[in-house]
C-alpha positions as CSV (number, residue, x, y, z in Angstrom):
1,X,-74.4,-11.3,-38.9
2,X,-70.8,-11.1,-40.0
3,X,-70.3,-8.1,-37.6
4,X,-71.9,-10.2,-34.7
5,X,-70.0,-13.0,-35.7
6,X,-66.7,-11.2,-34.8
7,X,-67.9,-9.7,-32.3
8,X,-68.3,-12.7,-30.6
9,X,-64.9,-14.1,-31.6
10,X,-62.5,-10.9,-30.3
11,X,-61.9,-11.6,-26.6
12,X,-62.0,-8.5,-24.3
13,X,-58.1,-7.6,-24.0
14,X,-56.7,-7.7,-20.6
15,X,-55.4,-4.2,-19.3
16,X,-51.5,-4.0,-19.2
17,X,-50.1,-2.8,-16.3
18,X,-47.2,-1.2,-16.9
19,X,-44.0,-0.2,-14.5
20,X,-45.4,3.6,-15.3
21,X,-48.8,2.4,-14.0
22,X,-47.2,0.9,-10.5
23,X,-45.3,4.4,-10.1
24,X,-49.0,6.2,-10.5
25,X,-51.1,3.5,-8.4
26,X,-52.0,4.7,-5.1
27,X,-50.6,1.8,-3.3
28,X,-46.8,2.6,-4.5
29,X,-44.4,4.8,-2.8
30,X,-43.8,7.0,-5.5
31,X,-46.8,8.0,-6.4
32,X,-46.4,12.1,-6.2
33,X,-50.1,12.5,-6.0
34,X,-50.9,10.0,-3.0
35,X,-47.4,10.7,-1.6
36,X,-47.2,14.6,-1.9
37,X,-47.1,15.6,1.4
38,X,-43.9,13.7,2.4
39,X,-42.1,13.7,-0.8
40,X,-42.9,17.8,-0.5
41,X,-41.0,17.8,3.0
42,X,-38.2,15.4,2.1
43,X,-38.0,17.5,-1.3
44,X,-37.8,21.0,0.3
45,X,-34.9,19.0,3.0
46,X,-32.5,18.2,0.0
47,X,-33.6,21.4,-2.3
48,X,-34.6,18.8,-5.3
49,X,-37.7,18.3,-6.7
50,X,-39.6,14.7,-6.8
51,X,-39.1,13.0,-10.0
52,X,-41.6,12.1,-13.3
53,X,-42.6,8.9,-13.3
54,X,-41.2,8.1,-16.4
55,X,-38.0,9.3,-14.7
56,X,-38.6,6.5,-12.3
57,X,-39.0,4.1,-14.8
58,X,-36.0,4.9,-16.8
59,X,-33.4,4.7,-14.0
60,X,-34.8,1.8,-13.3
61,X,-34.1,0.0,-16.4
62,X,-30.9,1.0,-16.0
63,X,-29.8,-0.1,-13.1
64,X,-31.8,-3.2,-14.2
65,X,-29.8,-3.4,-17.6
66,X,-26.2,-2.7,-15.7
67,X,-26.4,-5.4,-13.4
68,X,-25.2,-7.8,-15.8
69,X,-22.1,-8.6,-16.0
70,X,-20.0,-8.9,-19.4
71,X,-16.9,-10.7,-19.0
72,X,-15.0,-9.5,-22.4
73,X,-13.8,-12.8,-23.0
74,X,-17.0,-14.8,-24.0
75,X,-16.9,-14.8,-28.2
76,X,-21.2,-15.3,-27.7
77,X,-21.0,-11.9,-25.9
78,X,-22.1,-8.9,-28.4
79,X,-19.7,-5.8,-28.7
80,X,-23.0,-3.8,-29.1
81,X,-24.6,-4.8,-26.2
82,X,-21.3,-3.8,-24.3
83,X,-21.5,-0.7,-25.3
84,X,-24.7,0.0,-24.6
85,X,-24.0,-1.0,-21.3
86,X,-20.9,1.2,-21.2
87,X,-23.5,4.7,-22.5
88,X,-26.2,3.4,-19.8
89,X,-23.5,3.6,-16.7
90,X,-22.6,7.1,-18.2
91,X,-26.2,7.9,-18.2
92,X,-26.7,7.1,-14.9
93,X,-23.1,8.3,-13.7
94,X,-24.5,12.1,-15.3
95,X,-27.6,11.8,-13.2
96,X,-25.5,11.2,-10.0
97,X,-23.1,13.6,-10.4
98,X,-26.1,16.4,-9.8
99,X,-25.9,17.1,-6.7
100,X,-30.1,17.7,-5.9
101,X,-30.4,14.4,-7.8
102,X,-28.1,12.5,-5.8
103,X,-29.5,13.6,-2.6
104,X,-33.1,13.1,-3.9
105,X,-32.7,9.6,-4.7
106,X,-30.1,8.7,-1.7
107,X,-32.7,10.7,0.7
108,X,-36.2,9.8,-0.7
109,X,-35.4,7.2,-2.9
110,X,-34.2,3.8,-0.8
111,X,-35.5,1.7,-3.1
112,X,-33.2,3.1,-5.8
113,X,-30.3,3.0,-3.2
114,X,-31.1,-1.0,-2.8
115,X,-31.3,-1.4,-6.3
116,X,-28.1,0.4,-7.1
117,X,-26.1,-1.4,-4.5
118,X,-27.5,-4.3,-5.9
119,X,-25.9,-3.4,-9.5
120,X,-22.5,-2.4,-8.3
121,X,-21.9,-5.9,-6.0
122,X,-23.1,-7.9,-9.1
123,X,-20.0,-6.2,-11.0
124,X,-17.3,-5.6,-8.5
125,X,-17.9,-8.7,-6.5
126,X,-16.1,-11.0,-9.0
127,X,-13.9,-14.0,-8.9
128,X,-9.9,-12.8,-9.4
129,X,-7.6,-14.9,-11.3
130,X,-4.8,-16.0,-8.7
131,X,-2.1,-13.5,-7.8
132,X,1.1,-13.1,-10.1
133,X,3.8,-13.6,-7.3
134,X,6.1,-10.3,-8.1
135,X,9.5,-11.2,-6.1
136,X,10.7,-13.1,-9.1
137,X,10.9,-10.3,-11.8
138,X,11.3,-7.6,-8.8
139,X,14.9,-6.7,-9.9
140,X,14.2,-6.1,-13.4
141,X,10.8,-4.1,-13.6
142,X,10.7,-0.7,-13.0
143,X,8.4,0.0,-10.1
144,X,5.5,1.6,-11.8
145,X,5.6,-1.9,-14.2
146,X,5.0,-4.1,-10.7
147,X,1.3,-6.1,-11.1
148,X,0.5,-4.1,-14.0
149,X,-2.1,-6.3,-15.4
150,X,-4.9,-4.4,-17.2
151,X,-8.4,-5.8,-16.9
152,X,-10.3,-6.5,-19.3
153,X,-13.9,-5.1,-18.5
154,X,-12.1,-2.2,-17.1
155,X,-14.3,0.4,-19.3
156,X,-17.1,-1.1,-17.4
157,X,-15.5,-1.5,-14.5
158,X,-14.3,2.0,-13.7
159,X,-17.6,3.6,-14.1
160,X,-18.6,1.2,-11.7
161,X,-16.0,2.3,-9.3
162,X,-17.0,6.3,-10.0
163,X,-20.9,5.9,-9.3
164,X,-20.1,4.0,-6.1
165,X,-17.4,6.7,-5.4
166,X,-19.9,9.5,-6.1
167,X,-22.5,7.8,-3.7
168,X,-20.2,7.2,-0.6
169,X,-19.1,10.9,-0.8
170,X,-22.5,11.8,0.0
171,X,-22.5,13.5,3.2
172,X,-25.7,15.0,3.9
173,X,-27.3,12.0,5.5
174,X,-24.8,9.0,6.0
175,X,-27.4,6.9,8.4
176,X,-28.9,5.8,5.1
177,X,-25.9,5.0,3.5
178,X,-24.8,2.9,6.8
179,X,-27.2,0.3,6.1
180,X,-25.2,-0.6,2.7
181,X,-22.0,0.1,3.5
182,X,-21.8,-3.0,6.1
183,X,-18.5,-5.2,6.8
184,X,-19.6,-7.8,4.5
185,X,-19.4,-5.2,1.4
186,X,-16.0,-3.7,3.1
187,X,-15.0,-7.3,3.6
188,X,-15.5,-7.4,-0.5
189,X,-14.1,-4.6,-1.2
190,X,-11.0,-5.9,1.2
191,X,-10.7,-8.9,-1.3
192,X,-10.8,-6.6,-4.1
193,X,-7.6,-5.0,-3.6
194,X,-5.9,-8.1,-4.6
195,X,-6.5,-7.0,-8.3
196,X,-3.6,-6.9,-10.7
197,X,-4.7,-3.7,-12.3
198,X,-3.1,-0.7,-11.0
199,X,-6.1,1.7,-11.7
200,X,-8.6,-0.1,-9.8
201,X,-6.4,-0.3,-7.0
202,X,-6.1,3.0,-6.9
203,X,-9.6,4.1,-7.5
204,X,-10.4,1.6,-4.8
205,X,-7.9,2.8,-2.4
206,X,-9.8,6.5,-2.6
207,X,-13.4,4.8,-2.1
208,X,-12.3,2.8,1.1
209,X,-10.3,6.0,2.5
210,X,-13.5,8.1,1.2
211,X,-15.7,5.4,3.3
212,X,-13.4,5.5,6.6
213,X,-13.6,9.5,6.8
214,X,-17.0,9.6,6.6
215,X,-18.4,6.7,7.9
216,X,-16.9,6.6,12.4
217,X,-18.3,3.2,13.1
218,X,-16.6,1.6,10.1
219,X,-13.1,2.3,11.1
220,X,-12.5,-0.2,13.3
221,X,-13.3,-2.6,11.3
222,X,-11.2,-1.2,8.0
223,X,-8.0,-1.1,10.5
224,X,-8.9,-4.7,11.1
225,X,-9.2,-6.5,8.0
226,X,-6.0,-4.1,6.7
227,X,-3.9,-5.6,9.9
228,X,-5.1,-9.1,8.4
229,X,-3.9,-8.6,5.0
230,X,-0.5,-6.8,5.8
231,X,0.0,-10.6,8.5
232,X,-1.0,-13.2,5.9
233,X,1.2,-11.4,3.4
234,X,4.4,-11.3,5.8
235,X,4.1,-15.0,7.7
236,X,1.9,-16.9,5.1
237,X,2.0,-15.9,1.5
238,X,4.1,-13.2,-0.3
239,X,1.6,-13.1,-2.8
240,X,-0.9,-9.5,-2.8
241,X,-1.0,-7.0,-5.6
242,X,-3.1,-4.0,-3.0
243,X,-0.3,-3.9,0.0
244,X,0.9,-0.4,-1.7
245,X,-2.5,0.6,-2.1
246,X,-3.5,-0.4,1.4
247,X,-0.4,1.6,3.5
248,X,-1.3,4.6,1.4
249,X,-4.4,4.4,3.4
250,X,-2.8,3.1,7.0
251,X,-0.7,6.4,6.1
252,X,-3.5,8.9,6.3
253,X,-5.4,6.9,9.4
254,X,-1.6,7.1,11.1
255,X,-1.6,11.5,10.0
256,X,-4.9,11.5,11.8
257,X,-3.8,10.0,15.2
258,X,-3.9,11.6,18.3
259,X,-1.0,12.4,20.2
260,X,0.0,10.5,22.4
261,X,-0.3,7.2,20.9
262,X,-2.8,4.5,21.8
263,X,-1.1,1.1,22.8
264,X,-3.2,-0.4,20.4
265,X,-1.2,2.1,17.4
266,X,2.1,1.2,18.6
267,X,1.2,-2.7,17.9
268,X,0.2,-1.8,15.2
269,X,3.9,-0.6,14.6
270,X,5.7,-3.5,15.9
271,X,3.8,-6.4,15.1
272,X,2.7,-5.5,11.4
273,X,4.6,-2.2,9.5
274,X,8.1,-3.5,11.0
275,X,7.9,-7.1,9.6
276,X,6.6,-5.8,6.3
277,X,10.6,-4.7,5.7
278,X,10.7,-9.3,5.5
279,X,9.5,-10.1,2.1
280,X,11.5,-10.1,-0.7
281,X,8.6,-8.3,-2.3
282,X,8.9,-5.0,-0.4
283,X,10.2,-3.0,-3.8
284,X,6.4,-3.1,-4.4
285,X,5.3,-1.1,-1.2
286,X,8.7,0.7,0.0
287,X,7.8,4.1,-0.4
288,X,4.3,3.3,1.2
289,X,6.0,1.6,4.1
290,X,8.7,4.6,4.7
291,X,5.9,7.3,5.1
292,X,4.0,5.0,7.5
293,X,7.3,4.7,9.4
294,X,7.9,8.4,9.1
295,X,5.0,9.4,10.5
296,X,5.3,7.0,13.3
297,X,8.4,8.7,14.4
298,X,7.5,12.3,13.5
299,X,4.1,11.5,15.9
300,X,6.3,10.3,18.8
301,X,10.3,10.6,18.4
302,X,10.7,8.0,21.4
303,X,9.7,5.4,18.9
304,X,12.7,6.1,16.8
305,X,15.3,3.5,18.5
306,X,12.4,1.2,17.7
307,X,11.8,1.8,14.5
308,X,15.3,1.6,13.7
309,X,16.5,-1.7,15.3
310,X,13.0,-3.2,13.8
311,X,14.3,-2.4,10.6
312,X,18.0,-3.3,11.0
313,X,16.6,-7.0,12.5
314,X,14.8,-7.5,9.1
315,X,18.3,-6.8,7.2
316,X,19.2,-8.6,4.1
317,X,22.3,-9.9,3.6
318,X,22.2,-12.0,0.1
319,X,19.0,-9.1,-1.3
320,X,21.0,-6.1,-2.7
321,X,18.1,-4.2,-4.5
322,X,16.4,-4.4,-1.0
323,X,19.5,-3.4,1.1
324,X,19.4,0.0,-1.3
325,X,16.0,0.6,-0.6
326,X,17.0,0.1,3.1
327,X,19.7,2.5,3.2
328,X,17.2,5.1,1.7
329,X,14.6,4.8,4.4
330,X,17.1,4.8,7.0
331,X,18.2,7.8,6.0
332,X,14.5,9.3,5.9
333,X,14.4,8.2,9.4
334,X,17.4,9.8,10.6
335,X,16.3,13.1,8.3
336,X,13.4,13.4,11.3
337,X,15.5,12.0,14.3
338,X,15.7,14.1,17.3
339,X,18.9,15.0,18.9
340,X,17.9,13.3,22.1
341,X,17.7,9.6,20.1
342,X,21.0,10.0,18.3
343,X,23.1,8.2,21.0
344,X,20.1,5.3,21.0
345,X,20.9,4.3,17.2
346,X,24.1,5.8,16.2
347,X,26.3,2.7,17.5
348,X,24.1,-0.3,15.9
349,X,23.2,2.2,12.6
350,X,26.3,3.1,11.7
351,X,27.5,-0.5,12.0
352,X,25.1,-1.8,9.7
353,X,25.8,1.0,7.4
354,X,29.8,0.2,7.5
355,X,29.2,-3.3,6.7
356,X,27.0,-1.8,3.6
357,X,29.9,0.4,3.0
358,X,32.1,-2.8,2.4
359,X,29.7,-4.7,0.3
360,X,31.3,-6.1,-3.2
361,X,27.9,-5.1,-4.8
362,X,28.5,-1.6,-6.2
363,X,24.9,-0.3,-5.6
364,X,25.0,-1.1,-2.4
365,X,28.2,0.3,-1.1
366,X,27.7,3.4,-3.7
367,X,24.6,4.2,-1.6
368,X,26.1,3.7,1.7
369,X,28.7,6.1,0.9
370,X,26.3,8.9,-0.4
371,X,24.6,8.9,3.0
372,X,28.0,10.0,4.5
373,X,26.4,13.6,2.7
374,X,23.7,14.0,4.7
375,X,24.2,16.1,7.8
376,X,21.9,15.0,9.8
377,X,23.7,11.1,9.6
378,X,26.7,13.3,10.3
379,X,25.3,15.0,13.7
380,X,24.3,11.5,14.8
381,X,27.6,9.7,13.8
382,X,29.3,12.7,15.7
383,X,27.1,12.0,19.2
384,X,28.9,8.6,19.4
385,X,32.2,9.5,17.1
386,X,34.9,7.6,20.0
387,X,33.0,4.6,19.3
388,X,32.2,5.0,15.7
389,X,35.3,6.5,14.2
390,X,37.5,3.5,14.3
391,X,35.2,1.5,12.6
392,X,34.4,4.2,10.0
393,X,37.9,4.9,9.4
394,X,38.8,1.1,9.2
395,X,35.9,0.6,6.4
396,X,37.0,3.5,4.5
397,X,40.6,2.2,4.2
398,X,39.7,-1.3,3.5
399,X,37.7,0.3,0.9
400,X,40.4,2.0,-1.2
401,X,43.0,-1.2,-0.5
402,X,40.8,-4.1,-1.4
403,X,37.8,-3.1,-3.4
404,X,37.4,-3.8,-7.1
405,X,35.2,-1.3,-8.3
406,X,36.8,1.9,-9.2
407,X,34.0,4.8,-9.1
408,X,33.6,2.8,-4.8
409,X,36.8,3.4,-4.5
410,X,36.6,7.4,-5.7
411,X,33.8,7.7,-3.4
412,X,35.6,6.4,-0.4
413,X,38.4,9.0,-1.6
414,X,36.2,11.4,-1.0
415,X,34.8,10.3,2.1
416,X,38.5,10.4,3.2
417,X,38.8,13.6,2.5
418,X,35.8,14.7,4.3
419,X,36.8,12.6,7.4
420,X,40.7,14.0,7.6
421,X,39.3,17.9,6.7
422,X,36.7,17.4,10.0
423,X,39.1,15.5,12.8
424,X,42.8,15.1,11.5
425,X,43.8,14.4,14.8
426,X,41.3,11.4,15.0
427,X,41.2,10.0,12.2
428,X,45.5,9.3,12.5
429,X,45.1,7.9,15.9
430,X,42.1,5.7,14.3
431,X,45.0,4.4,11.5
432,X,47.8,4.2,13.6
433,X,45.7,1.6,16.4
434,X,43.9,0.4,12.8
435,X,47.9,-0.3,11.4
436,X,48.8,-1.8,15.0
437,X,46.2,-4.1,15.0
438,X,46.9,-5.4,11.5
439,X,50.5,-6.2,12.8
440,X,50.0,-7.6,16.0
441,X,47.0,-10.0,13.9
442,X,50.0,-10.5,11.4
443,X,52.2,-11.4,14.4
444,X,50.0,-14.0,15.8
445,X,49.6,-15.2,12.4
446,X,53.1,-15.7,11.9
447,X,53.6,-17.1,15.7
448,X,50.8,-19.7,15.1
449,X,52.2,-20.9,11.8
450,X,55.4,-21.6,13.1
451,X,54.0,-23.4,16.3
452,X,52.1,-26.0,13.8
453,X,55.1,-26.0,11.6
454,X,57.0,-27.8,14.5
455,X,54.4,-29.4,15.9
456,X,54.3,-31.3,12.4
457,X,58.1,-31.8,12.5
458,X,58.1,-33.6,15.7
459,X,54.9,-35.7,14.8
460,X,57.0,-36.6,11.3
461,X,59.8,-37.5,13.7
462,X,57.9,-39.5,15.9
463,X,56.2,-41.4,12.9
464,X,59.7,-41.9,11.5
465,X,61.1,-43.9,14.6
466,X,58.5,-46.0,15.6
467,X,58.8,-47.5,11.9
């Protein structure tokens, strides 16, 4: 009876149906048994066997597990947990990195694809804190110092960054990958660069160039919202950590262009790289900037007078730091000048380099007057040298009269030197019309004081008799 009795009492359990029971039923699409046919064809396309169910079932957790999102900064969030996390995206970032297994599950395996995608929005897709406006401290950081701000779930974070990186470099069947890589996720990824940590800037920078060379429908679109960031930044807000980040990448797309140049490329020259030399900011991005511009002019040379006066119309007068860096990529320009453009820059360069040459800041004029050693400067000065010698010559000896720094004044010495050793005959004809001027200004000077000096004596006259 008391066997019966509990009999009756103990309800029939239900069966569990486990996630390893959905991979073996015949109704789901990776079941090997039902499924063997295709996942035999796709298999023996990408060279990797199908997986184990329990396989299955263990990248899925953690994907599952990865897509949440620690913070770092929440005290209720456990350090264990974060590590965890941190071991499962090297688990998974192992798997990926074998080749069959990334083309098995990239090739075969959508669903996985959707679910990973699904993982690595949920942690890159993240509000930024606002952008630390760098033209305020850009005189006294060094430039690798420049929106250096670490973040804090960067450990998380950068393997992140390395699946997606090892997923987009995939290039055995990128129509899958298309229907992921969309312009809303490059639109994100766009908004990502505004980070304040270097590395993921960087990282980022090789995903989006990885994503432009392998995916041709995408370009278009990644020249687009580029040409929108570089324009906000120049005519609305000065304020964007990725504009470094971003030319690195306009200055591969510009290595890849055709020759010669689409209209639409040359725009792109004018109407965006040019008025990047505005901001006060440019420290940040010069040496980006210069290779773009470099590349412009070693792709077609005619652009070269343009280039030139685009710079010299963004010239700043009261910015010294940014008048050095000026000087420096005006002389990378002139390094690749050919002989034909010389006579189309050397008047309105070399006048804009005198009045450098003059400047009471030492950095500046220093720099001016080490790019008198660069030959190339001198073969363009010396395709326009009737015009330009007077001026140079004045510069130099208003240099060594009225400067007050003594190593500019040694340096205009030497420039001197250089100039008398080259044309002696010149350069005295240039001072005796220089000398000549300064006393027939003198004269005038003299003639003019006089004239008010009597005109003052009359009107005290005048005054003195009608009282």
């Amino acid at each position: 009876m008391g066997a019966q009795r509990k009999a009756n009492i103990t309800s029939p359990k239900k069966p569990h149906f486990s996630l390893k029971d959905f991979f073996r039923s015949k109704d789901s699409p990776f079941n090997t048994n039902v499924n063997k046919s295709t996942l035999a064809s796709s298999s023996s396309s990408s060279n990797s066997p199908s997986l184990e169910p329990q396989e299955h079932e263990d990248l899925l957790s953690i994907i599952s597990y990865c897509t949440f999102v620690f913070n770092f900064t929440d005290p209720r969030e456990s350090p264990t947990q974060q590590h965890h996390k941190r071991l499962k995206l090297l688990n998974l970032l192992s798997y990926l990195k074998t080749p069959k297994n990334k083309n098995y599950l990239i090739l075969v395996e959508p669903y996985f694809l959707h679910n990973l995608f699904t993982m690595l929005s949920s942690n890159l897709f993240r509000p930024l804190p606002p952008p630390f406006n760098t033209t305020t401290l850009i005189n006294f950081l060094p430039d690798e110092d420049l929106t250096a701000t670490p973040t804090l779930d960067w450990p998380h974070l950068h393997l992140v960054y390395e699946i997606l990186l090892t997923v987009v470099s995939n290039q055995t069947n990128t129509d899958v990958l298309t229907e992921y890589i969309t312009p809303c996720f490059l639109f994100n990824l766009r908004i990502i660069f505004q980070s304040e940590d270097p590395r993921e800037r960087d990282i980022l920078k090789n995903i989006v160039h990885k994503i432009y060379a392998i995916f041709p429908t995408q370009r278009s679109f990644i020249r687009k919202t580029t040409k929108d960031v570089f324009l906000r930044y120049v005519y609305e807000s000065d304020r964007h950590s990725g504009i470094g980040e971003m030319l690195e990448i306009w200055g591969s797309i510009i290595n890849g262009f055709v020759i010669p140049l689409k209209e639409e490329h040359k725009v792109f020259l004018t109407r965006v790289l040019i008025p990047l030399h505005k901001p006060k900011g440019m420290q940040a991005y010069y040496r980006q900037l210069t290779y773009c511009m470099s590349k412009f002019v070693m792709k077609e040379p005619k652009l070269a007078e343009l280039a030139v006066k685009g710079i010299l119309r963004h010239w700043s007068t009261t910015n010294c730091p940014k008048e050095v860096l000026l000087i420096g990529e005006i002389e990378a320009l002139v390094e690749i000048l050919k002989p034909e453009e010389y006579t189309k820059v050397a008047v309105p360069l070399c006048t804009q380099i005198i009045k450098c040459l003059n400047n009471l800041n030492t950095h500046v004029a220093e720099r001016a007057l080490y790019l008198w050693n660069n030959e190339q400067f001198w073969k363009m000065v010396w395709e326009q040298v009737e015009e330009v010698f007077p001026m140079i010559v004045e510069a130099v000896e208003r240099n060594l009269d009225r400067h007050w720094s003594s190593s500019v004044r040694q340096l205009t010495q030497n420039v001197k030197i250089m100039l008398e050793e080259t044309e002696p005959e010149l350069y005295s004809k240039c001072l005796f019309t220089m000398e000549f001027r300064e006393l027939a200004a003198v004269d005038r000077e003299t003639r003019r004081r006089e004239k008010w000096e009597r005109i003052e004596i009359v009107a005290a006259r005048n005054l003195g008799a009608s009282n």
